[in-house]
C-alpha positions in Angstrom: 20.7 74.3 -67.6 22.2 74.8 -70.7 24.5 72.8 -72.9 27.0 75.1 -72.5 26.4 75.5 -68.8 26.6 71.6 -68.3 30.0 71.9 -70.8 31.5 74.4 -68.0 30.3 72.5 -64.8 32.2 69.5 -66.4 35.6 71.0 -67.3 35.6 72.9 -63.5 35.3 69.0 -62.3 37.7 67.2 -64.5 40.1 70.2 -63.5 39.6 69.9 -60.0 40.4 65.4 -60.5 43.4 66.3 -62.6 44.5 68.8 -59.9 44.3 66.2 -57.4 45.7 63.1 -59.3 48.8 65.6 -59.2 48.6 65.6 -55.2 48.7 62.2 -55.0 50.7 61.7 -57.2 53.6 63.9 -56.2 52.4 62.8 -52.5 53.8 59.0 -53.3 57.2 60.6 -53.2 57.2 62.0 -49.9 56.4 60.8 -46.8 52.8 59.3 -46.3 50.5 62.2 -46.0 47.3 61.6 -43.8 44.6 63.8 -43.5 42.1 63.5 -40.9 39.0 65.0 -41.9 36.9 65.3 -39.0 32.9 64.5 -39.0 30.0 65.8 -37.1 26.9 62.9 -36.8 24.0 64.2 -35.2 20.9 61.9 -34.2 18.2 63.2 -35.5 14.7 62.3 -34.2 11.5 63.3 -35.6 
């Protein structure tokens, strides 16, 4: 991966953090938000 590549990948992420500092930011005015993010655990044997 290039430098400029790994340059890229980081501003995409900081972007996305900055985008979701806003959310919860602007989410501590209004009523409590909860999101209930449902998860699938499968046993696994071998």
């Amino acid at each position: 991966m290039k430098t400029t590549e790994k340059i890229a990948n980081a501003k995409k992420r900081i972007d996305e953090l900055e985008r979701l500092i806003k959310f919860w930011n602007d989410s501590n005015h209004d009523e409590a938000k909860i999101v209930n993010f449902t998860t699938k655990i499968e046993n696994k044997v071998a």
